[in-house]
Rosetta silent file (secondary structure, phi, psi, omega in degrees, C-alpha in Angstrom):
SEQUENCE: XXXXXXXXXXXXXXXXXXXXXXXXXXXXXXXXXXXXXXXXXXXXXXXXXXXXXXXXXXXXXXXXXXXXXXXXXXXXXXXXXXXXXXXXXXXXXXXXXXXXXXXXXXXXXXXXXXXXXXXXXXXXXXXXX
SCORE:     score description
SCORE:     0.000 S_00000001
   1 L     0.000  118.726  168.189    0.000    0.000    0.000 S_00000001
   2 L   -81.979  148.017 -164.328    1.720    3.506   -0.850 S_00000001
   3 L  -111.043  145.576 -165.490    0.859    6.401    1.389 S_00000001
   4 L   -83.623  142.692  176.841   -0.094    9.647    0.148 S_00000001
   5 L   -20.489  138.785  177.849    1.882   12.521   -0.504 S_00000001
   6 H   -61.262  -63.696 -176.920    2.719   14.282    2.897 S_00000001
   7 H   -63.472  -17.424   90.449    0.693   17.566    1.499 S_00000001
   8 H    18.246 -101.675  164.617   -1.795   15.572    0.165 S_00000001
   9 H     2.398  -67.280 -168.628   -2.088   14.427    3.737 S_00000001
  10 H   -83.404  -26.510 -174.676   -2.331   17.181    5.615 S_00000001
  11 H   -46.684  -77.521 -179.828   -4.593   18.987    2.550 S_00000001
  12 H   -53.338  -30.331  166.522   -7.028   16.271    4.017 S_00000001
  13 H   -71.548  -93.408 -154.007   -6.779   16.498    7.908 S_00000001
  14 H   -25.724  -76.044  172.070   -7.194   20.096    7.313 S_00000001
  15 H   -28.392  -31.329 -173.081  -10.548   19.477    5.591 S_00000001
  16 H  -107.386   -3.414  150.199  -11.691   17.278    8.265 S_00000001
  17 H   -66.909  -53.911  179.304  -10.919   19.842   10.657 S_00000001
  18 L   -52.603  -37.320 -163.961  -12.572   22.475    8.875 S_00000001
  19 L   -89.080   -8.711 -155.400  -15.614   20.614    8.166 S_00000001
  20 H   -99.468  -66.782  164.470  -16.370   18.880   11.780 S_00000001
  21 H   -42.132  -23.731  157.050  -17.294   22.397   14.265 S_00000001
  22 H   -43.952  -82.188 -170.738  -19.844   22.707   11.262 S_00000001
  23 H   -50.849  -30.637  150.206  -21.514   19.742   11.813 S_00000001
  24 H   -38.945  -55.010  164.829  -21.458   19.783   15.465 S_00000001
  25 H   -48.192  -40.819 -179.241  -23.093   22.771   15.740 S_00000001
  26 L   -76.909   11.079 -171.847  -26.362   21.827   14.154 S_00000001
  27 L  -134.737  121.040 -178.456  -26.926   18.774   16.368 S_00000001
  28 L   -44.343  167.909  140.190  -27.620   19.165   20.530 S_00000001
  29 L   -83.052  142.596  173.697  -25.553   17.448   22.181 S_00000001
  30 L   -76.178 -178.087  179.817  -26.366   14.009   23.671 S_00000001
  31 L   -93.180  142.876 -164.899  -26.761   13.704   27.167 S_00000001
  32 L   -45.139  178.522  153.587  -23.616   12.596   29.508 S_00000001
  33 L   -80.830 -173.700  -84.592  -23.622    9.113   30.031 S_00000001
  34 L   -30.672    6.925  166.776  -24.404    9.361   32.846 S_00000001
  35 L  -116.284  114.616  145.894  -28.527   10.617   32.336 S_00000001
  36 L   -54.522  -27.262 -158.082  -30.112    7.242   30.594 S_00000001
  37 L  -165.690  164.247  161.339  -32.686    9.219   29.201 S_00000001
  38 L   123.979  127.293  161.309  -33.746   12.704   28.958 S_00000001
  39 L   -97.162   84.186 -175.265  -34.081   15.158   25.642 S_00000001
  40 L   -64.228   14.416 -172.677  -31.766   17.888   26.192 S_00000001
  41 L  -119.306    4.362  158.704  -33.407   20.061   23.634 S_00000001
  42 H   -88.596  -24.435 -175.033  -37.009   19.675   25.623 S_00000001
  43 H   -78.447   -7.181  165.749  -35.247   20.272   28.422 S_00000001
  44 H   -38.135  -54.532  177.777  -34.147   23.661   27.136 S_00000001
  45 H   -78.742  -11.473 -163.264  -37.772   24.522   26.393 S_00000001
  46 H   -87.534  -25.647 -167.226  -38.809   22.779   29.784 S_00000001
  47 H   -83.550  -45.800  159.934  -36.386   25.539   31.495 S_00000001
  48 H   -41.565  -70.206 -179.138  -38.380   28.135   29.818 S_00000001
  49 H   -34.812  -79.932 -150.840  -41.892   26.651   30.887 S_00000001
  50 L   -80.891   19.948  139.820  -41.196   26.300   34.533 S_00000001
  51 L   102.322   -9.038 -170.601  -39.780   29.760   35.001 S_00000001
  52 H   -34.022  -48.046 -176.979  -35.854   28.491   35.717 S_00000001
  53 H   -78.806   -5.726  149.103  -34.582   31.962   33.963 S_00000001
  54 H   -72.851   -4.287 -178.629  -36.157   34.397   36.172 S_00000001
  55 L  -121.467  -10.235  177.769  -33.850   33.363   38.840 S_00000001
  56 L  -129.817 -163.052  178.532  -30.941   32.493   36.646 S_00000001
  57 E  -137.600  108.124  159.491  -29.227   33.148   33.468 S_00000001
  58 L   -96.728  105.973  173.245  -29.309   29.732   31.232 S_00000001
  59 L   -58.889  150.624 -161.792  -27.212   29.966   27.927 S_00000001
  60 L    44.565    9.168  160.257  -29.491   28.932   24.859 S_00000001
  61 L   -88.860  137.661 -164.702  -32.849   29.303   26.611 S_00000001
  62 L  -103.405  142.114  168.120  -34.297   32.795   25.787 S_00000001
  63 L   106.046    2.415 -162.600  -35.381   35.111   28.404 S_00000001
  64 L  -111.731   80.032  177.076  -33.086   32.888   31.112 S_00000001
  65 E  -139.765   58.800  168.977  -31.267   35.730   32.176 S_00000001
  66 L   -75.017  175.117 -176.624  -31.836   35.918   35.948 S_00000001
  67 L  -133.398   12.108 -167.831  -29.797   37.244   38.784 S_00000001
  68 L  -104.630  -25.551 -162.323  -31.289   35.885   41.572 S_00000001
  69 L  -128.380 -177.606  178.126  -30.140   32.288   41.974 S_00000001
  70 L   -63.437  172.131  109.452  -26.104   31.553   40.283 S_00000001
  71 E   -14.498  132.396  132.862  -25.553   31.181   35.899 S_00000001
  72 L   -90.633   31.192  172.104  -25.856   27.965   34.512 S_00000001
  73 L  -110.197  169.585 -106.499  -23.386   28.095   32.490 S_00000001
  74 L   -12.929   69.157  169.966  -20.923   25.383   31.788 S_00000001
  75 H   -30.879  -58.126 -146.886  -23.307   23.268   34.106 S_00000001
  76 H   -75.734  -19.822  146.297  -22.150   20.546   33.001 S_00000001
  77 H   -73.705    5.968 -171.230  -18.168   21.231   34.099 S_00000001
  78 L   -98.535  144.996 -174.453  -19.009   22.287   37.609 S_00000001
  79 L   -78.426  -40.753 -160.524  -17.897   19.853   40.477 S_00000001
  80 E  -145.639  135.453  159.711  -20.757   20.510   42.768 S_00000001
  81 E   -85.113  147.010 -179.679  -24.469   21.390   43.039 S_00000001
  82 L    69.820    7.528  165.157  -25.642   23.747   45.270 S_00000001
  83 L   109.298  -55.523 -176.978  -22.178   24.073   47.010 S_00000001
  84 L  -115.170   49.132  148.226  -22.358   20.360   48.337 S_00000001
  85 E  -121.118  148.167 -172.138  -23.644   17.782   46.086 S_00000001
  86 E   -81.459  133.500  164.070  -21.334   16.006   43.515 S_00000001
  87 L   -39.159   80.259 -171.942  -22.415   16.930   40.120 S_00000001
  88 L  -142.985  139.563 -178.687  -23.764   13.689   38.821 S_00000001
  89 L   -41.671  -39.363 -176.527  -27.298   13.243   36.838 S_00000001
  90 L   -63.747  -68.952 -172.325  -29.108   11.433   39.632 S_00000001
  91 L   -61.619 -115.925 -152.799  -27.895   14.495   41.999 S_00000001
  92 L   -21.791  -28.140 -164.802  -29.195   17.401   39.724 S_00000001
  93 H   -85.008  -28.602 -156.377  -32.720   15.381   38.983 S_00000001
  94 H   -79.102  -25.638  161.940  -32.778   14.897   42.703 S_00000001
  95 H   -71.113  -51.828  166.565  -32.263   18.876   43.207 S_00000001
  96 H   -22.282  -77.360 -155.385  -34.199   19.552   40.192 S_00000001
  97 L   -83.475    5.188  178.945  -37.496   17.988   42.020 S_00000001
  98 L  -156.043   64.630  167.170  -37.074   18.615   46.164 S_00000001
  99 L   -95.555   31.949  163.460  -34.504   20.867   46.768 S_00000001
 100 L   -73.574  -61.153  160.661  -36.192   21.936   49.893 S_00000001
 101 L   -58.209    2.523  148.712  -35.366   18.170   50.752 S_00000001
 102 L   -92.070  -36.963  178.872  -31.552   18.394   50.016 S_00000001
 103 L  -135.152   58.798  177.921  -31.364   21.706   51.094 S_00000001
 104 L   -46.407  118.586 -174.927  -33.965   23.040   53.763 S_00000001
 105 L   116.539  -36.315 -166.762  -34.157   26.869   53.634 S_00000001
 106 L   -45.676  142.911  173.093  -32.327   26.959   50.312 S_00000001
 107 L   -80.244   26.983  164.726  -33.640   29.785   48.181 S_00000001
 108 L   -97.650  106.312  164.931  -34.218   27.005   44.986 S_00000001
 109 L   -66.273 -171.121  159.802  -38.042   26.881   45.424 S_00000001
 110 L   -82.350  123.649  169.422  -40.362   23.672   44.554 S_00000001
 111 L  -107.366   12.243 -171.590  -41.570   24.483   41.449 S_00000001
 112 L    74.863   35.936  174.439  -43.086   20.987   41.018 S_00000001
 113 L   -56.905  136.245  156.938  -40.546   19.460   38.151 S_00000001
 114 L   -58.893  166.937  141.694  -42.171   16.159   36.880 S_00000001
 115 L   -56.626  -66.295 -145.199  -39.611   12.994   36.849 S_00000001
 116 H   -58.701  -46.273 -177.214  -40.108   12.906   33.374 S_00000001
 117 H   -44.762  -32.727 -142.799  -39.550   16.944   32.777 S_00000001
 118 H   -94.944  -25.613  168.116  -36.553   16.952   35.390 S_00000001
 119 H   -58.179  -50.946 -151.755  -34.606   13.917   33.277 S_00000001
 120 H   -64.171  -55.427  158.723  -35.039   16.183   29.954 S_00000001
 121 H    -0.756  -83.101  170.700  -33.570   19.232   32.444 S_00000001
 122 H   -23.590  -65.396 -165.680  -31.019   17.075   33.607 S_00000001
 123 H   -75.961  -13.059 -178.077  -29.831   16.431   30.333 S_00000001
 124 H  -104.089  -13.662  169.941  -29.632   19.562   28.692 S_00000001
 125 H   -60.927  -76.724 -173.072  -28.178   21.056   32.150 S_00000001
 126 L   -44.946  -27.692  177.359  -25.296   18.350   31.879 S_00000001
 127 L  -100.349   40.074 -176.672  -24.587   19.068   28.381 S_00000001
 128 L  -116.495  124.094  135.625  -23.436   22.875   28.919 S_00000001
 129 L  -174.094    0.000    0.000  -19.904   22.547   29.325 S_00000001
C-alpha cells in the first residue's frame, strides 16, 4: 500500500478539521452518560416553561437571564451542586425535584418538576460545558 503525498495528507486532515465544528453545531448534544434518558433540547424549552430563567441566566434558553439564583453556564463542568452535592445526573434530577429536601431553607423553590420533565432538564443542564 503507498501512502499519500505528505501535502496531500495534511490537505485532508485540514478538511476534516474544517468541516467537523460545522456539523457539530447543528446537532444538541447528547446527554452525559451518565442521564439514561432525557431530551436535552425539551429540556431547554422545559427551562423556559417552569420559570428556571427568572432566577438564573441559562445559555441557549431565551429570556433565562436571571440574577437571583447563580448562571448555569458550563453546568455541566461544575464539580458541585448547590455548594455540596457532587455533580452527577441522579444528583441534579434529585435537586431539580425537592430541593427543599436536600437543602432546607435553600432559596431554589419547589416548582413541582415532573420525573419525566426533570430527566429532559437534567440532560440539557449536563450538556453545557
Amino acid at each position: 500500500m503507498t501512502r499519500p503525498p505528505h501535502r496531500l495528507w495534511l490537505a485532508l486532515a485540514a478538511a476534516g478539521a474544517l468541516a467537523a465544528p460545522g456539523a457539530c453545531a447543528s446537532v444538541p448534544p447528547p446527554p452525559p452518560a451518565e442521564v439514561t434518558s432525557g431530551d436535552p433540547v425539551r429540556g431547554a424549552e422545559l427551562i423556559g416553561r417552569y420559570g428556571c430563567g427568572t432566577c438564573h441566566e441559562v445559555p441557549g434558553v431565551r429570556g433565562a437571564d436571571g440574577m437571583v439564583g447563580p448562571p448555569l453556564t458550563r453546568f455541566g463542568s461544575r464539580s458541585y451542586i448547590a455548594g455540596h452535592l457532587v455533580n452527577t445526573g441522579p444528583n441534579l434530577w434529585r435537586w431539580i425535584t425537592d430541593p427543599q429536601g436536600v437543602d432546607p431553607g435553600t432559596a431554589m423553590p419547589d416548582v413541582g418538576v415532573t420525573d419525566a420533565d426533570a430527566r429532559d432538564i437534567v440532560a440539557y443542564l449536563m450538556s453545557l460545558d
